[in-house]
C-alpha beads as a LAMMPS data file, in Angstrom:
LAMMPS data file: protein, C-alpha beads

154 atoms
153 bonds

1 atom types
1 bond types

-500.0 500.0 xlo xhi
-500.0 500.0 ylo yhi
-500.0 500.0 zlo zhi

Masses

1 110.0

Atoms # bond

1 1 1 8.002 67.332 -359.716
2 1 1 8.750 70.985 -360.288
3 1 1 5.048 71.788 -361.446
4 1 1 3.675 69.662 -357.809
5 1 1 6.589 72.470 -356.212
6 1 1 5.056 75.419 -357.836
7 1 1 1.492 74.196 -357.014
8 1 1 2.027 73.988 -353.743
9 1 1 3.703 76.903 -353.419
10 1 1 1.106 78.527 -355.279
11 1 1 -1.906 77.111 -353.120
12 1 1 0.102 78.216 -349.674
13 1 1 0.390 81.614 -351.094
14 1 1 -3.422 81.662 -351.727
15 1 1 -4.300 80.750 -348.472
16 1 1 -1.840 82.459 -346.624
17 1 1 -3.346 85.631 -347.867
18 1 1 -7.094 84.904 -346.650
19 1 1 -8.029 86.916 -343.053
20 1 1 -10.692 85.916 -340.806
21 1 1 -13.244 89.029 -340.997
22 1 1 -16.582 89.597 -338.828
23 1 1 -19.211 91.705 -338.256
24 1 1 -20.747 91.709 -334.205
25 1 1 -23.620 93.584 -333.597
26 1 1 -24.295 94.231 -329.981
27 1 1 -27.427 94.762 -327.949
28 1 1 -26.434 96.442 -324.997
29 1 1 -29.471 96.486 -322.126
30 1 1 -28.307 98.904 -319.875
31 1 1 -31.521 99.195 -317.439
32 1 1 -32.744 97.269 -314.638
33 1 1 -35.255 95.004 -316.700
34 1 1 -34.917 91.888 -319.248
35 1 1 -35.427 92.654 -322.833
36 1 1 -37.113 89.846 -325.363
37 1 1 -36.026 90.625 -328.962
38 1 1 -38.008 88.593 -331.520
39 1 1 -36.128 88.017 -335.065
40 1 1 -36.641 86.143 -338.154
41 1 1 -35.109 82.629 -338.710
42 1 1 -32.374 84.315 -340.616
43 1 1 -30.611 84.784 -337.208
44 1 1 -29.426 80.972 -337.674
45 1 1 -26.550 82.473 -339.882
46 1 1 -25.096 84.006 -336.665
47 1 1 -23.234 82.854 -333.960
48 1 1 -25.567 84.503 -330.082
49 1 1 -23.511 85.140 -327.224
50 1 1 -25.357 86.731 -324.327
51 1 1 -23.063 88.067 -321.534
52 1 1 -23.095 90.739 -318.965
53 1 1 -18.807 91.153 -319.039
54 1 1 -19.112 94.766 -320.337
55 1 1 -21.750 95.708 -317.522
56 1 1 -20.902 93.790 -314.727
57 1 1 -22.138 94.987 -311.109
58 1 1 -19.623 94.540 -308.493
59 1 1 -20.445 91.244 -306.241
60 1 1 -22.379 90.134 -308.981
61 1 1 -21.286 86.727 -310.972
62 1 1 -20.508 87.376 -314.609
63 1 1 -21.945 84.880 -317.316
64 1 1 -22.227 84.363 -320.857
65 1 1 -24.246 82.047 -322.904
66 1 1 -23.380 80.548 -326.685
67 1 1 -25.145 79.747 -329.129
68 1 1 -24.025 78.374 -332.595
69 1 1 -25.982 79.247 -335.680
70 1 1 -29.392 79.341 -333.356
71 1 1 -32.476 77.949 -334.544
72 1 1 -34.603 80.053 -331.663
73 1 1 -35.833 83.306 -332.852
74 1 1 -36.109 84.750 -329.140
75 1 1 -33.726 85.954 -327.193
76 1 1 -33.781 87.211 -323.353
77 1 1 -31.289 90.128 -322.706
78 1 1 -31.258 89.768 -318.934
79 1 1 -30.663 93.279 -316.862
80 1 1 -27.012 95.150 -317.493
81 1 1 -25.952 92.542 -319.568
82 1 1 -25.693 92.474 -323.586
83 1 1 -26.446 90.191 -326.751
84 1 1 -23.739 89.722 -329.150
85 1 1 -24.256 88.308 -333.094
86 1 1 -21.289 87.974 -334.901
87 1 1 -21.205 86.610 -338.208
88 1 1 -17.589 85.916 -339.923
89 1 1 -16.086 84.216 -343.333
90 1 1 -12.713 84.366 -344.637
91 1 1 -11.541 86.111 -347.278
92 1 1 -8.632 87.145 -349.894
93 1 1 -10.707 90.494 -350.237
94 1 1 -10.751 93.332 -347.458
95 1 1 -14.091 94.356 -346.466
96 1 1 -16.787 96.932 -347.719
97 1 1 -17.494 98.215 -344.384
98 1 1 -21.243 98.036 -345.061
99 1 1 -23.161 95.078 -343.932
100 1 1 -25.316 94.168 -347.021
101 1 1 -21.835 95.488 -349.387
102 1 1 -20.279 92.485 -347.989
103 1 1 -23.351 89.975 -347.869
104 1 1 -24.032 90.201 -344.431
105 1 1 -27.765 90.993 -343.267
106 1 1 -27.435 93.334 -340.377
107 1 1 -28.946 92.978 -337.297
108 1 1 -31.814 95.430 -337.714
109 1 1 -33.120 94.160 -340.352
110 1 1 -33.462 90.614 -338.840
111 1 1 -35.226 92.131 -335.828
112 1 1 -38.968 92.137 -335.760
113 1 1 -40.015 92.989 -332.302
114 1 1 -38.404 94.061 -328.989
115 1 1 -39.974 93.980 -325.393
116 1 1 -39.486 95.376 -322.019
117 1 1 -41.603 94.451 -319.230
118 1 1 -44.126 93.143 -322.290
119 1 1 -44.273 96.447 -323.240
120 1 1 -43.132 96.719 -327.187
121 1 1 -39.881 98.625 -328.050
122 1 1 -40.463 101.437 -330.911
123 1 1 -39.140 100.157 -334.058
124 1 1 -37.719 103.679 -334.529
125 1 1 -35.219 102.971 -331.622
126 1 1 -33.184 100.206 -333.676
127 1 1 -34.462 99.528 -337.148
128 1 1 -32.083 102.026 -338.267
129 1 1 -28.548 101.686 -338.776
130 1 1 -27.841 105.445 -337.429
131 1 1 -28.996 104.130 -334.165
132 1 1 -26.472 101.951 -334.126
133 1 1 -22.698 103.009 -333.302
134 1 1 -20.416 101.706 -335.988
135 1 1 -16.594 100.652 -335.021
136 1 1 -13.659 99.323 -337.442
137 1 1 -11.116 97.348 -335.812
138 1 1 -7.447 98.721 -336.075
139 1 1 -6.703 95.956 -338.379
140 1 1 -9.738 96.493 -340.148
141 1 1 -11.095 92.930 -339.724
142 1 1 -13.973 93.398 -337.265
143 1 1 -16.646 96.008 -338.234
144 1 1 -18.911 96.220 -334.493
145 1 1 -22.408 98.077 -334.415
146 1 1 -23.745 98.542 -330.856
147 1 1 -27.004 99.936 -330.069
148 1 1 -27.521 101.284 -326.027
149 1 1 -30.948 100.707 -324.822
150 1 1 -30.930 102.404 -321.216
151 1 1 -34.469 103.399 -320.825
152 1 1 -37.475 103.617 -318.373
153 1 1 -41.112 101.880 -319.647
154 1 1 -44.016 103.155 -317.660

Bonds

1 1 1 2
2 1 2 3
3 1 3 4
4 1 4 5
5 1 5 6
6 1 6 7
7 1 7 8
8 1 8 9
9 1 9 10
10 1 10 11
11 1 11 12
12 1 12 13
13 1 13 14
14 1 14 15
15 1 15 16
16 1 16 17
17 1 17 18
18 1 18 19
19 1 19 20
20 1 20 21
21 1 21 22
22 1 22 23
23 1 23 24
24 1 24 25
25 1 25 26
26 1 26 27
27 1 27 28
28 1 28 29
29 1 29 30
30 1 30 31
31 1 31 32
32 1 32 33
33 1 33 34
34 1 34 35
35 1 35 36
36 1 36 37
37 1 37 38
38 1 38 39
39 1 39 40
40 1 40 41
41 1 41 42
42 1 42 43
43 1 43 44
44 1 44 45
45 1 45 46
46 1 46 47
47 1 47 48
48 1 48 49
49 1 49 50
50 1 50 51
51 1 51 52
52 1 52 53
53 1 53 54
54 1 54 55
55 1 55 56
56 1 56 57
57 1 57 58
58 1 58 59
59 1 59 60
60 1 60 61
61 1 61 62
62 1 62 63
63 1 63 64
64 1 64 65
65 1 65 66
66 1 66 67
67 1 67 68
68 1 68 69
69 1 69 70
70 1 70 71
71 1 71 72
72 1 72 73
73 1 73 74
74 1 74 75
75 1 75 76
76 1 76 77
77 1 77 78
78 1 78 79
79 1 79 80
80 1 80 81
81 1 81 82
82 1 82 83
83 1 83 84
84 1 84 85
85 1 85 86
86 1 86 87
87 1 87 88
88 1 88 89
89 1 89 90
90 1 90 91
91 1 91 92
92 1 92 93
93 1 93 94
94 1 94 95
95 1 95 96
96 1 96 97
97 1 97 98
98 1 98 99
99 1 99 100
100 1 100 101
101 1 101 102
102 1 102 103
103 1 103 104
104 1 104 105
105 1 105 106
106 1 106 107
107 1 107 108
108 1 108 109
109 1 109 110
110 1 110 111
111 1 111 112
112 1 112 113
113 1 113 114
114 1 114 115
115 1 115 116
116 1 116 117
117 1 117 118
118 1 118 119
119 1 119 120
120 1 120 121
121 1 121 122
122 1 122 123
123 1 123 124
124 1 124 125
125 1 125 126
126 1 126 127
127 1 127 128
128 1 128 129
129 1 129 130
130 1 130 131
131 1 131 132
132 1 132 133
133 1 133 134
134 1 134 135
135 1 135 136
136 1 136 137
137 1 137 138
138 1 138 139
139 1 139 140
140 1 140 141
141 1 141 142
142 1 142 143
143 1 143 144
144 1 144 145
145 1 145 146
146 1 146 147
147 1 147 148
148 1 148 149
149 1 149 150
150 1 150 151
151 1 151 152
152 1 152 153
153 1 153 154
């Protein structure tokens, strides 16, 4: 009876100590035109939300859009809105802070093409992680990378 006690005390201690931890990578489309991004199949290991809450016009009706471990490898940022993929896991162990540290494949690198107005994206304007801003949560659980795209194709 005393070794079930210490078991259980043992496994509650164990679990107790894991933290949810995530990494979001935002696409924020801050002109007046939809952008198509085009990624690999490894996107499926995310969780998509597309929503316009950070950028949204007055009078105009917010949305958002889920999608759970997506097997569609194109996605439609519509005008002043953003795309969101977050990938989580729990864990006894704190985070790295670096994507591909803590087995995580960043957004970039999943990427293969971007559009606006069919017109093709540079690859230099996001296959970088420097292009992307990098935040740590307070409590250090939540590691965000945003990348701004507020720009005029001729």
């Amino acid at each position: 009876m005393l070794t079930r006690c210490i078991t259980i005390a043992i496994t509650f201690l164990f679990i107790s100590c894991e933290s949810w931890y995530s990494y979001c990578f935002d696409i924020n489309n801050n002109t007046n035109d939809s952008i198509k991004i085009i990624t690999t199949p490894m996107i499926s290991n995310y969780n998509i939300q597309i929503h316009n809450v950070y950028f949204q016009d007055i009078g105009v009706q917010g949305f958002s859009s889920f999608k759970d471990h997506p097997t569609d490898t194109i996605f439609t940022i519509p005008p002043k809105a953003s795309l969101s993929a977050i990938v989580g896991w729990y864990s006894r162990h704190s985070p790295e802070f670096v994507p591909e540290a803590d087995g995580v494949i960043p957004l970039w690198l999943i990427i293969k093409n971007m559009y606006i107005n069919n017109t093709i994206i540079e690859q230099n304007i996001w296959d970088d992680k420097t292009k992307w801003k990098k935040d740590i949560s307070d409590d250090n659980t939540e590691i965000r990378f945003q990348l701004n795209l507020g720009f005029k194709v001729d």
